[in-house]
VEXZA-603389 format. One line per 5 residues: number of its first residue (from 1); for each residue x, y, z of C-alpha. Coordinates in pm, 1 decimal, decimal comma, padded with zeros to 6 digits. Layout:
// VEXZA-603389
NUM	X Y Z | ...
// end
This chain:
// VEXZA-603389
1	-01729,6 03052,0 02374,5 | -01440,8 03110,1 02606,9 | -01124,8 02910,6 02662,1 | -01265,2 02730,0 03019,4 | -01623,0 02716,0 02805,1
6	-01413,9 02446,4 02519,6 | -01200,4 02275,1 02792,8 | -01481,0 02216,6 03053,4 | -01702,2 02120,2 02773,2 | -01526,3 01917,0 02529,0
11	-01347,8 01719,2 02835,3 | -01624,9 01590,3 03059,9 | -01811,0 01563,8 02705,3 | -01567,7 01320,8 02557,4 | -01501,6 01188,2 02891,4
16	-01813,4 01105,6 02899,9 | -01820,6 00922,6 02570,2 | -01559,4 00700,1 02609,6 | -01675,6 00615,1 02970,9 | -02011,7 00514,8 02840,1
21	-01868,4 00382,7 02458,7 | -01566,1 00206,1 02622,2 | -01801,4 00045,3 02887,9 | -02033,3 -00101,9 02687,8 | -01711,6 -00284,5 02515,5
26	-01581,9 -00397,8 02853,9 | -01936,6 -00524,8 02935,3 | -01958,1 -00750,7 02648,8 | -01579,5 -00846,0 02614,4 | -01480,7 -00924,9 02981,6
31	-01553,3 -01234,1 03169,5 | -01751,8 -01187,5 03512,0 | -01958,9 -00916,5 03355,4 | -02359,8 -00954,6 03338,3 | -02341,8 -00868,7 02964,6
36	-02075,8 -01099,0 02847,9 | -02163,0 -01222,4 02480,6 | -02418,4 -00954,4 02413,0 | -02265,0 -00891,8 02051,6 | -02249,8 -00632,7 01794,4
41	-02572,6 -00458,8 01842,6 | -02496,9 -00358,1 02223,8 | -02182,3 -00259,5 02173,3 | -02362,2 00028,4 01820,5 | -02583,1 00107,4 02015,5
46	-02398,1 00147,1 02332,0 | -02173,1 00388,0 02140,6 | -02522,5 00572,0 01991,6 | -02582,0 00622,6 02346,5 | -02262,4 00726,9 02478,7
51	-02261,6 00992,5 02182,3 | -02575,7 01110,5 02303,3 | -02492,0 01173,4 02660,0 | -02143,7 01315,2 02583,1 | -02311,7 01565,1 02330,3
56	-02569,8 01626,6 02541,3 | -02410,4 01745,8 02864,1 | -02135,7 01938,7 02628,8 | -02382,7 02090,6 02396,5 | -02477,1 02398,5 02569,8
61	-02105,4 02451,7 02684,6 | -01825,3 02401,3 02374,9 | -02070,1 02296,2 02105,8 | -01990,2 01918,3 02164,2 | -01744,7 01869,3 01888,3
66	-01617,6 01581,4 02132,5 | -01411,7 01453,1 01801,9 | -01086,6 01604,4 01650,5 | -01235,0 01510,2 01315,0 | -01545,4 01690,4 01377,3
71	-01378,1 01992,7 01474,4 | -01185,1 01998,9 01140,2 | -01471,3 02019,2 00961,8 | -01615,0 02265,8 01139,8 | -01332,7 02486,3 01096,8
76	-01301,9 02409,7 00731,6 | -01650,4 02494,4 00719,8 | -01633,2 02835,4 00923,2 | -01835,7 02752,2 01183,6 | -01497,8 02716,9 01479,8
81	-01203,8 02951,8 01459,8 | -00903,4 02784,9 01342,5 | -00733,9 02950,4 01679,7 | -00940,9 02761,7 01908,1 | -00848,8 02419,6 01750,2
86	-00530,2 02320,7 01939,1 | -00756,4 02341,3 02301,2 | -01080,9 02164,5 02120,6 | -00833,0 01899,7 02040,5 | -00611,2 01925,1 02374,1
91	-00931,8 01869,1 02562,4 | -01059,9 01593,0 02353,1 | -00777,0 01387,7 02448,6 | -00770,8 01436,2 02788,8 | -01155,5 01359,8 02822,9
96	-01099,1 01059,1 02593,7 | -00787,2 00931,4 02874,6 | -01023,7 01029,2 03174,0 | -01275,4 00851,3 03043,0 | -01106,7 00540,1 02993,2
101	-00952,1 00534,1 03326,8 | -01340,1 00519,4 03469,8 | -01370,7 00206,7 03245,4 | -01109,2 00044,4 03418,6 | -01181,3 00200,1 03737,0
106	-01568,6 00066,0 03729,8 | -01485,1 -00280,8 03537,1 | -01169,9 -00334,2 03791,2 | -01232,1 -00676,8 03937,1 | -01338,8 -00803,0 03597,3
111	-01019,5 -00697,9 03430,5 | -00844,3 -00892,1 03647,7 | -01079,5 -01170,6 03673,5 | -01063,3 -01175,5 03290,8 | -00638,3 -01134,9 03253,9
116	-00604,1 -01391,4 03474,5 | -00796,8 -01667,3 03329,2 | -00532,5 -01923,8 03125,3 | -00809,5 -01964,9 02849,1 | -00790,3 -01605,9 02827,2
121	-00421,4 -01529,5 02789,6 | -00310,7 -01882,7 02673,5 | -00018,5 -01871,1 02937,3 | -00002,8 -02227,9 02914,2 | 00111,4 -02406,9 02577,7
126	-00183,9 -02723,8 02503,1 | 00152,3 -02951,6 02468,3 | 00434,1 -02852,7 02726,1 | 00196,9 -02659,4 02981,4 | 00432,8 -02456,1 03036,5
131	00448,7 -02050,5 02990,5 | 00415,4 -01952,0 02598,6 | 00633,3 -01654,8 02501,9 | 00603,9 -01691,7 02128,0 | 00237,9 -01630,0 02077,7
136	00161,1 -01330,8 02259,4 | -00032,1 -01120,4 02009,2 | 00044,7 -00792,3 01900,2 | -00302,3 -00677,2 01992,6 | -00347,5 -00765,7 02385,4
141	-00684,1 -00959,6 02501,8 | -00867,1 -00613,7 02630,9 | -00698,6 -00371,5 02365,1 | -01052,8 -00377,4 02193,8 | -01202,0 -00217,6 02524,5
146	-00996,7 00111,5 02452,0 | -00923,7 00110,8 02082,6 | -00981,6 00007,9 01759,8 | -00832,4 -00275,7 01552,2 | -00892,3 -00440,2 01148,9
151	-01047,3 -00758,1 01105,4 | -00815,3 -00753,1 00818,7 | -00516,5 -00594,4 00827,0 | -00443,6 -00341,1 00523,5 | -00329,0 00031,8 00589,7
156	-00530,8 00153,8 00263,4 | -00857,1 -00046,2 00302,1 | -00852,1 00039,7 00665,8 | -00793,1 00388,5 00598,0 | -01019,8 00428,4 00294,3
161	-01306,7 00297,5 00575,9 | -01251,0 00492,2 00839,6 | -01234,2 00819,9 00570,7 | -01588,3 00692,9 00459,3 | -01738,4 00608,9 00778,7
166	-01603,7 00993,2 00904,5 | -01723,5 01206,8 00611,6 | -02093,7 01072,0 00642,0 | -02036,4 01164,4 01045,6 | -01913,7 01515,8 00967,9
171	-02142,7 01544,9 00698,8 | -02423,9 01464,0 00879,5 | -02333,6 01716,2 01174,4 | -02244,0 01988,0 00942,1 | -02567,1 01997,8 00764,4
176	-02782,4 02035,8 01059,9 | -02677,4 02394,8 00981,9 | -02921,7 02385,3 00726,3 | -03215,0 02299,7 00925,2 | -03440,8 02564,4 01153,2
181	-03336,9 02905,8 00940,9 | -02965,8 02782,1 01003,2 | -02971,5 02717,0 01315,0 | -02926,2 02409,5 01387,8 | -03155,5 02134,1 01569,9
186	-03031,2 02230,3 01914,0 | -03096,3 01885,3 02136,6 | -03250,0 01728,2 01855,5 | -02936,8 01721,6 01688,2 | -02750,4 01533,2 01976,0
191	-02999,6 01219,5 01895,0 | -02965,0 01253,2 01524,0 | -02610,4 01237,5 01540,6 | -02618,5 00953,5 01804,1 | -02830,7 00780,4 01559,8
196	-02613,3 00830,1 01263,3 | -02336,1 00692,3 01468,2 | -02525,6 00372,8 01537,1 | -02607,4 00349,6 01136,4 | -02228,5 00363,1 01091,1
201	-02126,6 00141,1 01362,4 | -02435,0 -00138,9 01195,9 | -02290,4 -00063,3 00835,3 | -01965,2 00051,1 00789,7 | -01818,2 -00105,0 01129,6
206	-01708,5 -00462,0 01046,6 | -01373,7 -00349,5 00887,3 | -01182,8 -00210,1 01163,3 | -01432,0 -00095,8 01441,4 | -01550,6 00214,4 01345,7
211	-01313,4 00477,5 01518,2 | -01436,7 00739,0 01376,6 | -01284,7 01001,8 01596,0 | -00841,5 01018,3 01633,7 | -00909,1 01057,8 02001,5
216	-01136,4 00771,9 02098,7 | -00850,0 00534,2 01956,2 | -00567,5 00701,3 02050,8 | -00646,5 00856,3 02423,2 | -00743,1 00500,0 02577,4
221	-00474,8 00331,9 02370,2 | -00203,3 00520,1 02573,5 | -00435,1 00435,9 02881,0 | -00373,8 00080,6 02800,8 | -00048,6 00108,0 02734,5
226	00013,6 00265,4 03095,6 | -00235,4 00088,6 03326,9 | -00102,1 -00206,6 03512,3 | -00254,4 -00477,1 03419,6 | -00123,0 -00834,6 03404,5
231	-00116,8 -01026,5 03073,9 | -00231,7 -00729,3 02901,3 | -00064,5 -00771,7 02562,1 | 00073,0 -00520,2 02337,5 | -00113,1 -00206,7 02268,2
236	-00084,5 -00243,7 01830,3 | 00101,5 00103,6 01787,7 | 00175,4 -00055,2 01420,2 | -00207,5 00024,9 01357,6 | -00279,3 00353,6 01537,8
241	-00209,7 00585,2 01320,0 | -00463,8 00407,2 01060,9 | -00784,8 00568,9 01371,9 | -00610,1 00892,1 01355,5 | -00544,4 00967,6 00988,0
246	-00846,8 00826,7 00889,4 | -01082,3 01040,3 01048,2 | -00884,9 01337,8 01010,2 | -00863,6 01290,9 00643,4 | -01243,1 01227,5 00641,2
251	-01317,1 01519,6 00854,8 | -01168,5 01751,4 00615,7 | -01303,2 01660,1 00322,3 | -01607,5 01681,3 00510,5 | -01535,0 02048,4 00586,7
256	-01478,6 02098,4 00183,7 | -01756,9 01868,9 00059,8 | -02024,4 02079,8 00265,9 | -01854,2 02417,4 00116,2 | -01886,7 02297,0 -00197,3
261	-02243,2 02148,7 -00206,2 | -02430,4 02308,7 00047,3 | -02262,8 02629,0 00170,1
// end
């Protein structure tokens, strides 16, 4: 693959992804939207989806890796040159911010709508009714549309999922390998990984929101951070690094756990 081949690829791919993943949040989490309330299964399944497309359209191009993590274990395992790592991962992240720019750009009016709203942003205090400055969260009332965040809040736990939750991922990717004389399962892979995805998201989500991938956390998180919108909240930096070393950890042992087993 050539260099334009990974960056063309890997950033409409992930753009892609977090268009479609970070939309489906949006749809269920903001008010004025038609999907409002639609819980947990839209938003794992959403995400299947959104996998799907992304790898799909960046299949035939970079490989899809679409996922820092999963490009770690590829390289681990052989399969990318460790020299084309730094642009896989370049592109990744812009994709990931491109993508969440559409989010905002498609759910505009409801971002507003939903940032404005007092129940929303509890800018009035139930006994003075006047501005609160003292309970503004750390994690803002959309922050869960671009990134990841514990239900419980502790760095190991958290970590220790999202290193789980990645290795099955890579895992899962890597030994397609093994499949049609080695191979792979060309498009068929794309919807087995989509649906592994959703079986993480239904079983190993609850804990901190399955990031499974450094740049799906961290590319719209510094798209929050930078988008103007009022009442927004803080964008949790205190947590971010939990959705980055997590996966990367997980991604790597990946990468070893398939040389050692299966190579």
């Amino acid at each position: 693959m050539s260099s334009s081949d990974i960056f063309i690829g890997e950033t409409i791919g992930t753009a892609v992804l977090i268009l479609l993943g970070g939309g489906v949040c949006a749809a269920v989490t903001l008010k004025r939207s038609k999907a409002r309330n639609a819980g947990w299964l839209a938003i794992t399944f959403g995400w299947g989806f959104a996998v799907l497309t992304g790898a799909y359209l960046a299949g035939g191009v970079s490989g899809a890796h679409l996922n820092p993590a999963v490009t770690l274990g590829l390289a681990i395992q052989g399969g990318t040159p460790w020299g084309d790592v730094p642009l896989y991962l370049g592109s990744q992240l812009l994709g990931a911010m491109i993508g969440a720019v559409l989010v905002y750009a498609v759910y505009y009016g409801q971002f507003h709508a939903h940032l404005t709203d007092p129940e929303i942003v509890g800018t009035k205090s139930p006994d003075e009714g006047m501005v609160d400055q003292t309970s503004a969260p750390k994690a803002g009332p959309v922050l869960g549309i671009f990134s990841t965040g514990p239900e419980i809040r502790n760095g190991v736990q958290n970590v220790l999922t999202e290193v789980i939750a990645t290795v099955v991922l890579v895992l899962a990717i890597l030994t397609q390998g093994l499949n049609n004389e080695g191979n792979g399962l060309g498009t068929l892979g794309a919807l087995i990984t989509a649906l592994v995805v959703v079986g993480i998201g239904l079983s190993l989500g609850g804990p901190t929101g399955y990031a499974i991938n450094p740049v799906r956390d961290l590319g719209p998180r510094i798209v929050h951070a930078v988008l103007p919108l009022p009442n927004k909240g803080g964008s949790d930096w205190g947590y971010a690094w939990v959705p980055i070393v997590g996966p990367l950890i997980g991604g790597a042992l990946a990468g070893g756990l398939y040389n050692l087993a299966f190579a």
